[in-house]
Phi, psi and omega in degrees: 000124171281137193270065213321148173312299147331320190246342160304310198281357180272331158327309142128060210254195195234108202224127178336301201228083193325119175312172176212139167194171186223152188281135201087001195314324177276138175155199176321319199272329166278142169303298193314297176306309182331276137015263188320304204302326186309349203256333165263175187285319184201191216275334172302307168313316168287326158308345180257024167246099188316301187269028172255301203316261233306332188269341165290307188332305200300324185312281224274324170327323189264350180281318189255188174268061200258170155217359145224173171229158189250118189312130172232145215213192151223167142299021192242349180304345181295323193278302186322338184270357196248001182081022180265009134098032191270153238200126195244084185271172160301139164104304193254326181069194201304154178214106189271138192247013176197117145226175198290100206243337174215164185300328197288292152035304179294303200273325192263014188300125260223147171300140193279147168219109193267055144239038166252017188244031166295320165318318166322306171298318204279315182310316184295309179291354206264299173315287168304049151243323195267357178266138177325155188271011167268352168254125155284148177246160178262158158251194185180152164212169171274156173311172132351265209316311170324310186280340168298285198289347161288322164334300199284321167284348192044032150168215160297159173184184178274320211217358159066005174332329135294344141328284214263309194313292186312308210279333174290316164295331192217092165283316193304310182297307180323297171339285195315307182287328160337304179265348151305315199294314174321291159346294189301299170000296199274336169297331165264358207230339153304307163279009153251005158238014161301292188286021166117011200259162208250321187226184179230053169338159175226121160257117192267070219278338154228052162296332175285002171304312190275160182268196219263289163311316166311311181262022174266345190275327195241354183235297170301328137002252185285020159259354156274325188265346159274312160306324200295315204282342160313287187294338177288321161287115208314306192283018202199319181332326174268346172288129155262139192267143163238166163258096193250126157221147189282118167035060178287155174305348168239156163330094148011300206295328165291005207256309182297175191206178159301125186122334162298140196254332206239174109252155188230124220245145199248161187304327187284025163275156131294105178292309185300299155338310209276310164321287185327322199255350243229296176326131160084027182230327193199156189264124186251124175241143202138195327211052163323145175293141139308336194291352183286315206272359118348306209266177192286187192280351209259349161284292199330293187291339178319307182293334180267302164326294171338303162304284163335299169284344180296306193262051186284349193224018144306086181276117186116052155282121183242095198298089198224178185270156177284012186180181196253160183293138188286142141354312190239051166270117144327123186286326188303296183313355180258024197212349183256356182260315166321279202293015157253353149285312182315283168287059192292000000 
């Protein structure tokens, strides 16, 4: 039986030619999603329709050379399943029309029910039926703390200043949601390796908001305590999980725990670093700049190369970007950085 490459190297094996796949891969930057995104009102609305998710996926799997695919999706379906009113403008991004704004806020938060995230699932299924059976698909959720802090801010922002503001007055109560959101987490991310997904992502997506004590107190907590509720469980225990958190306040290296299959390293991580401490313990994915795949092909291959040699005799290396891809990447530069994994 063949053993996708991918899910060999979460194993933690030692493979000539490190798998590759990328975050965002399906998205802005292909002509083709363009084309589909025109056809809805916003971004949200497409997401709930399962066999277009499913038909995005597919976009870069059928341009590229992958060796995984990723569910597409957002990490904010958790706060939309909670009524928090969320709204996708052009220009502006999410936008919550209830976001938690006072502690009753908290208390009165309405019970999660992950079967108002069914479109989600059915996206999985929809997604396994067209895909090979030699490509894994990821599922994904955002962290706790992620999902917190877009909740508190009521949407995106530079500096989440309501946020860091609320977690400072009511740290007790933030815990309480903390541990909603955990919850919701594990409900969701359950019925989606119920419907079919092969690995798990966490994207912990504002991890750098926190000082070095925030974040083991309001984000890695409970990002322990949603692996732990993984692994504990008879149906989600065998899927591996990886972890990306972005450009967190402590060592990279210092960061996994039990239960992790990966870390997935954001570009401002030291791969080299990460390598030293890391090795024969957790599968390391990462964490090329995007801003390299801007530049011409002949950085495109230097950097990439670079990498490649930095994790050549890493066993479990998964080739991926430090961060998921921007709008304004050429797709021909992402097939001159494939074909320098291929062909090193």
């Amino acid at each position: 039986m063949y053993h996708p490459l991918f899910l060999r190297a979460l194993q933690k094996n030692k493979l000539e030619t490190p798998p590759i796949w990328l975050m965002r891969q399906a998205g802005r930057y292909l002509p083709e999603y363009q084309l589909i995104r025109r056809r809805f009102k916003d971004f949200l609305d497409m997401c709930k329709h399962p066999e277009i998710c499913a038909e995005l996926v597919m976009q870069p799997i059928q341009r590229y050379d992958l060796d995984a695919a990723i569910l597409f999706s957002d990490i904010l379906t958790i706060p939309d399943a909670f009524d928090l009113g969320l709204k996708f403008y052009e220009g502006e991004g999410p936008v919550f029309e209830r976001p938690i704004n006072t502690v009753n806020d908290i208390s009165s938060l309405c019970e999660f029910d992950e079967g108002k995230l069914s479109y989600v699932y059915r996206a999985v299924e929809i997604t396994k039926e067209n895909l090979s059976s030699t490509i894994p698909l990821i599922g994904f959720c955002g962290s706790p703390w992620t999902l917190v802090a877009y909740s508190i801010q009521g949407g995106s922002s530079k500096d989440f200043k309501k946020t860091k503001d609320f977690i400072s007055m009511h740290p007790c109560e933030v815990k309480q949601l903390l541990e909603k959101i955990t919850s919701a987490c594990f409900l969701y991310l359950k019925e989606q390796v119920k419907s079919g997904i092969d690995a798990i992502q966490i994207f912990d997506s504002w991890a750098d908001l926190l000082d070095v004590n925030q974040f083991n107190e309001f984000s890695l907590k409970f990002t322990k305590d949603l692996v732990r509720m993984l692994k504990d469980d008879d149906v989600t225990n065998h899927v591996p999980i990886i972890l990306f958190e972005k450009a967190p306040p402590i060592e990279v290296a210092k960061i996994p725990f039990d239960g992790l299959a990966c870390m997935s390293l954001h570009h401002s991580n030291s791969l080299n670093e990460a390598k030293n401490k890391l090795q024969d313990k957790f599968a390391i994915q990462g964490n090329l700049d995007p801003k390299v795949l801007t530049l011409t092909e002949k950085e495109i291959t230097k950097e990439t190369e670079m990498i490649l040699d930095t994790m050549a005799d890493y066993p479990g290396f998964i080739f991926n970007l430090g961060h998921g891809i921007t709008p304004n990447i050429h797709p021909d530069k992402i097939q001159v950085m494939i074909d320098t994994i291929r062909n090193p």
